[in-house]
C-alpha positions as CSV (number, residue, x, y, z in Angstrom):
1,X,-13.4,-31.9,-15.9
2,X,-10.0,-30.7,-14.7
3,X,-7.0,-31.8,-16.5
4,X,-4.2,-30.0,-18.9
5,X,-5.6,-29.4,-22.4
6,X,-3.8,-29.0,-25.7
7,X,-4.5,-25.8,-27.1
8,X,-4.7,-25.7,-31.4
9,X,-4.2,-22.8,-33.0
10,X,-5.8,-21.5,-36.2
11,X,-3.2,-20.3,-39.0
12,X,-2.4,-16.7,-38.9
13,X,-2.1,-16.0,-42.4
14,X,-5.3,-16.6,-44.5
15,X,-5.0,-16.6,-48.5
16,X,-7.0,-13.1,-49.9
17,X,-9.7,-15.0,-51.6
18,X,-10.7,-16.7,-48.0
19,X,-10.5,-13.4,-46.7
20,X,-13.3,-12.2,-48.4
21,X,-15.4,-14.9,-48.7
22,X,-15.4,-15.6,-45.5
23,X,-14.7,-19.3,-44.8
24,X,-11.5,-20.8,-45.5
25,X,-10.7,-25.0,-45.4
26,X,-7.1,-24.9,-44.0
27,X,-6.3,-28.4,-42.8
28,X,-7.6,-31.7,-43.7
29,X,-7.4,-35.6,-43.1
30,X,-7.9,-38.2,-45.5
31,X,-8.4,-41.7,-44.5
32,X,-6.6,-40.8,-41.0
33,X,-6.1,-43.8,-38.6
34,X,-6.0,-43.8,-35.1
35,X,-5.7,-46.6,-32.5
36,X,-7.7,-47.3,-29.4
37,X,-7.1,-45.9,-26.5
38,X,-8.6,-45.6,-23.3
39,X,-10.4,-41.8,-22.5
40,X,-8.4,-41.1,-19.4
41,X,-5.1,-41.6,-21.5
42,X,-5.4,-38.8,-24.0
43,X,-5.6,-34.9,-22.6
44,X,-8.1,-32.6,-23.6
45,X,-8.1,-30.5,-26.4
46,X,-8.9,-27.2,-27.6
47,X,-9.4,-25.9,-31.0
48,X,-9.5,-22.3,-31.9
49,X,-11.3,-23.2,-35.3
50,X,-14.6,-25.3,-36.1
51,X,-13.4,-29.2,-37.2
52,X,-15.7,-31.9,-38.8
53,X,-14.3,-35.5,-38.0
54,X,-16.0,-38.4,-40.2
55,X,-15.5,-42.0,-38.5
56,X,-16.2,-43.8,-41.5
57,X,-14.6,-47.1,-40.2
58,X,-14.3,-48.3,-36.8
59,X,-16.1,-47.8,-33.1
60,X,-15.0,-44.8,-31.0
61,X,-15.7,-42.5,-28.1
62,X,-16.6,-38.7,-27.4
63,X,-16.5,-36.8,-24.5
64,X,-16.5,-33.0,-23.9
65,X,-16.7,-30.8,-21.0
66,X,-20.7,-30.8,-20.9
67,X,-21.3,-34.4,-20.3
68,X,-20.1,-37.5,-20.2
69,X,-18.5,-40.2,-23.0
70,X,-20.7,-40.9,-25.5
71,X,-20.1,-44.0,-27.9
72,X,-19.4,-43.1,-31.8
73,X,-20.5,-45.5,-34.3
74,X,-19.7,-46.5,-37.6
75,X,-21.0,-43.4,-40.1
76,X,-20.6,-41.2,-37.4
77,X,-18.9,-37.2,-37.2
78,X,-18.1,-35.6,-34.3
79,X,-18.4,-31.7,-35.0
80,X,-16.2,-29.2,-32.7
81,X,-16.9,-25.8,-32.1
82,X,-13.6,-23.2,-31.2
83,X,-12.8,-22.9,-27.5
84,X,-15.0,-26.3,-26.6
85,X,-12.5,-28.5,-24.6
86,X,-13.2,-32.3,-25.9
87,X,-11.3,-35.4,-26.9
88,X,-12.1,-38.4,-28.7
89,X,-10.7,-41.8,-30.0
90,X,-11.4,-45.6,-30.5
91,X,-12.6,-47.9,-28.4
92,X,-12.0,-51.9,-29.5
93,X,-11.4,-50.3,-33.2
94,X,-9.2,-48.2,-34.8
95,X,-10.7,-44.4,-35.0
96,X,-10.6,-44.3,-39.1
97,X,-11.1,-40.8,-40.3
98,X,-11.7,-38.3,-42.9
99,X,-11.4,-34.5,-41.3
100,X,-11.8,-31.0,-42.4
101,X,-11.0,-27.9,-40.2
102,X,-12.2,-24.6,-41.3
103,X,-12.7,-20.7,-39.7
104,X,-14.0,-17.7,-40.8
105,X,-16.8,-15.1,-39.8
106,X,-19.0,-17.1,-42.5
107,X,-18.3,-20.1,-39.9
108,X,-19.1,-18.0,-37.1
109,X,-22.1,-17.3,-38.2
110,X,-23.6,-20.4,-39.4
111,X,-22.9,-21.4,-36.0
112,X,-24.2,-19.0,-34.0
113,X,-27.7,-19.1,-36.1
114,X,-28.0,-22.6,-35.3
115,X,-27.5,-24.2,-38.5
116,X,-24.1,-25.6,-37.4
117,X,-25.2,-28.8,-35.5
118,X,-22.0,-29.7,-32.9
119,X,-21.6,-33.1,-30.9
120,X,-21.9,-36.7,-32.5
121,X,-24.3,-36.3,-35.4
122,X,-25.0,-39.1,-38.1
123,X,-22.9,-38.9,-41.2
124,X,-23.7,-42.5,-43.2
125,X,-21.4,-44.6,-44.1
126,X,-20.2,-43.0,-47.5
127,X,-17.5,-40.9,-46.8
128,X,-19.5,-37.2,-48.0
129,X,-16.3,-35.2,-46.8
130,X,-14.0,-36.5,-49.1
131,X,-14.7,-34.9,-52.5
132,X,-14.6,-31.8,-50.2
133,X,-11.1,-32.2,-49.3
134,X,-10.1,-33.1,-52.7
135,X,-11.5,-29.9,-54.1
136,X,-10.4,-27.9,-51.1
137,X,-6.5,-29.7,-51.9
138,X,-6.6,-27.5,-54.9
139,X,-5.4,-23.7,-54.3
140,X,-6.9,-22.1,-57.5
141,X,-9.3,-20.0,-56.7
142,X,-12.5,-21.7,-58.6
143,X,-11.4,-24.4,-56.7
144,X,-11.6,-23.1,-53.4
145,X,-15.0,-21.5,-54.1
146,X,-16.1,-24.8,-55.1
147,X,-15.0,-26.5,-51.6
148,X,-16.5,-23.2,-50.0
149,X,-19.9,-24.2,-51.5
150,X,-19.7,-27.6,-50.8
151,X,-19.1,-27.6,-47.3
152,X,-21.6,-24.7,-46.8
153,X,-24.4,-27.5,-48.6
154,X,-23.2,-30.4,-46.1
155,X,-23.6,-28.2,-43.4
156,X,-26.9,-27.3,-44.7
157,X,-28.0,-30.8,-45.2
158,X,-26.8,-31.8,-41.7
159,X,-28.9,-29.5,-40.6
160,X,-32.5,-30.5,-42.7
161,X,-31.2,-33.8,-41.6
162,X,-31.2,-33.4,-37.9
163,X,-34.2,-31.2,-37.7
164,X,-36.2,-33.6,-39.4
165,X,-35.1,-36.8,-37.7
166,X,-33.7,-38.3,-40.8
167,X,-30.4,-39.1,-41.2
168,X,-28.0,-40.7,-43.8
169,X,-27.8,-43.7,-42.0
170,X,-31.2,-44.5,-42.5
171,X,-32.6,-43.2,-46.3
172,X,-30.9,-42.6,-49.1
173,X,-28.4,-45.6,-48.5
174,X,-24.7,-45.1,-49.5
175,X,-25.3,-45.8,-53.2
176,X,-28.0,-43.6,-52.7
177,X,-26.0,-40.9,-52.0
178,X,-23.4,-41.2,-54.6
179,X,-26.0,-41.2,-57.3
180,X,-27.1,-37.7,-55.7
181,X,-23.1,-36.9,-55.5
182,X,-23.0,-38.2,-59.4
183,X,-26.1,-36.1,-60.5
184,X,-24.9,-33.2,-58.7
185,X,-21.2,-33.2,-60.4
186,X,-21.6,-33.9,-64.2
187,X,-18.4,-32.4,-64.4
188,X,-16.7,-34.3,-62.2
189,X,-14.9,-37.6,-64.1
190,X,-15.2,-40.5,-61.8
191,X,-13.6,-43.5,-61.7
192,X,-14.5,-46.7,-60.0
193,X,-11.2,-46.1,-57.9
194,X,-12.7,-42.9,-56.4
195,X,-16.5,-43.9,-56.1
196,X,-15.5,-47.1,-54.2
197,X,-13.3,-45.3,-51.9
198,X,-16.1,-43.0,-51.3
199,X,-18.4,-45.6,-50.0
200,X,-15.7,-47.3,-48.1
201,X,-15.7,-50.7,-49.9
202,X,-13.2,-52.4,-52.1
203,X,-13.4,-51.9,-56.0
204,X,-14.8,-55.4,-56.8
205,X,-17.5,-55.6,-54.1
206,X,-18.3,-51.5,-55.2
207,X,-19.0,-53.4,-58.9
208,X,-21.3,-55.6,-57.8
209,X,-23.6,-53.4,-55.3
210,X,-23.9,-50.4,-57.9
211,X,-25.1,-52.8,-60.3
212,X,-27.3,-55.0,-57.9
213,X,-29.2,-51.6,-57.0
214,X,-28.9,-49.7,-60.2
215,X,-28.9,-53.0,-62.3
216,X,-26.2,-51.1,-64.7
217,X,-22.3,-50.9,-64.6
218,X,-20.8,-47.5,-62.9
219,X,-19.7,-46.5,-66.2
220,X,-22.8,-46.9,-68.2
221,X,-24.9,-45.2,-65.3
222,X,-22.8,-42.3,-65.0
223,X,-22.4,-42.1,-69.0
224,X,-26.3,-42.2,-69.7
225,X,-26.6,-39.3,-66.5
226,X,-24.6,-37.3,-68.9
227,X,-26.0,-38.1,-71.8
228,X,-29.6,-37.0,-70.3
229,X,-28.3,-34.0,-68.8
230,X,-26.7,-33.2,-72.8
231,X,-29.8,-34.0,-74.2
232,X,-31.9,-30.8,-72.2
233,X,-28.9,-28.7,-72.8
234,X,-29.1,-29.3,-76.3
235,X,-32.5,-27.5,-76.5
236,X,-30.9,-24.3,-74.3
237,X,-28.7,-21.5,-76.9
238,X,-25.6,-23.5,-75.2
239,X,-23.2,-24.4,-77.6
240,X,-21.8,-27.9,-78.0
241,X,-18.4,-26.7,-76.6
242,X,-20.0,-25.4,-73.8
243,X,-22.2,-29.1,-73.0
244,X,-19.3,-30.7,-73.0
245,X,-17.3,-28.5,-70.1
246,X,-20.2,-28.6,-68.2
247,X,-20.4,-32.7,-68.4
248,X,-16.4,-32.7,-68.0
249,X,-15.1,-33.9,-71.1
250,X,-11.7,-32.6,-72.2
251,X,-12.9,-31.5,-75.6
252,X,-16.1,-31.4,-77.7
253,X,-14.9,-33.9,-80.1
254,X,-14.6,-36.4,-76.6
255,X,-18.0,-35.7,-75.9
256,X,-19.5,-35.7,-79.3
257,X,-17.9,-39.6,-79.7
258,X,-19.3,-40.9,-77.0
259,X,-23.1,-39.1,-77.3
260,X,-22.8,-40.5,-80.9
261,X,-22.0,-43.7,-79.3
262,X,-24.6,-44.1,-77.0
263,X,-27.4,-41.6,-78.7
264,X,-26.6,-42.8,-82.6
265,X,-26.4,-39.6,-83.6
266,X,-24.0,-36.5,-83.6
267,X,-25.0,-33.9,-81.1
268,X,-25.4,-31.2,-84.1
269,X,-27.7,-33.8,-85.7
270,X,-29.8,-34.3,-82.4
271,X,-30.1,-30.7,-82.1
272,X,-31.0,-30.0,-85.6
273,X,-33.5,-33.2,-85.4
274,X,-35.1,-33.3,-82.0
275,X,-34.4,-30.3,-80.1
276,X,-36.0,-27.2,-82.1
């Protein structure tokens, strides 16, 4: 495919921390929209870095200099590779996006190995690279090893996912996956705002499918996840300060309310009672 394409440079200067660890999350999207437009009216484009585009909402296209166009559906990413001339956009529908690009020799390699699946792959439809993005819009750097780790395990799960023919838009649905997203951040203090933006629906109708399918409120579920999770944690040498970072509360005495609340009891009196 002949044409002029737009070339995208990487940043130059890469923070220490990134350095070393070998993957660094420079740019990012959040809830990008784009507006359809027909293939031959956009030019090619050529990134010198590895991008991860999430059509969440909307109907697009894909094409790259292997092949032809191929259709993008709701749910679906496109994943780029450096030096791959491509373009993309929507078709009827607005292109509505969530995007992270990222480089690094960590990058390089999960690509090369294979484990970096490239192309139109299925996503689902709740929008799995947004708590990355938030975590990578932090600069501290717990935060950005956090981000690191999480994109590493999407990548690894895109991978399971494709090599086993399952994919996210098939099982676990989209509340599903944010129970898995809710188990796998206790510390993490969500609120209804943030979950239903995750799954891409507005807070009332988010109310009424979480409880349909968990037949509890958002609050309550994730409340009593904690409260299990404080409950083994109670029979481990960690201290009652320490349960309570780990489950994000601000302070101990937070945390001890609201396990008293929901468990009847103090957390020293559970221990002392239940866990020994």
């Amino acid at each position: 495919m002949n044409g002029a394409t737009e070339i995208v440079a990487a940043p130059k200067s890469i923070p220490q921390f990134n350095v070393n660890y070998g993957l660094w999350i420079f740019s990012f999207i959040r809830g990008g929209i784009n507006e359809p437009v027909e293939p031959d009216q956009l030019p090619f484009r050529e990134f010198q870095f590895y991008d991860i585009s999430h059509m969440y909402d909307g109907e697009g296209w894909y094409c790259d200099e292997k092949g032809g166009m191929v259709h993008v559906n709701k749910g679906d990413a496109i994943i780029v590779p450096p030096y791959l001339r491509h373009k993309y956009g929507g078709i009827v529908h607005n292109y509505t996006e969530d995007a992270i690009s990222f480089c690094g020799p960590l990058a390089d390699g999960l690509f090369k190995s294979g484990l970096l699946p490239t192309g139109v792959v299925k996503l689902g439809s709740i929008r799995r690279l947004l708590p990355i993005i938030e975590m990578a819009m932090n600069c501290s750097r717990e935060s950005q090893f956090e981000a690191n780790l999480m994109l590493q395990k999407l990548i690894h799960g895109l991978y399971k996912e494709q090599k086993s023919g399952v994919n996210a838009n098939t099982v676990p649905n989209f509340i599903d996956q944010l129970l898995t997203e809710i188990k796998q951040r206790p510390d993490r203090w969500w609120n209804i705002d943030t979950m239903a933006e995750l799954c891409n629906l507005s807070t009332t109708h988010f109310n009424l499918v979480f409880k349909r399918h968990t037949g509890m409120t958002p609050k309550y579920y994730i409340d009593n996840v904690k409260m299990l999770m404080a409950v083994e944690m109670l029979s481990s040498n960690m201290t009652i300060k320490q349960i309570a970072a780990q489950l994000g509360f601000s302070d101990q005495y937070h945390f001890s309310r609201r396990f008293r609340q929901i468990k009847g009891v103090s957390p020293r009196i559970y221990r002392e009672k239940f866990s020994r």
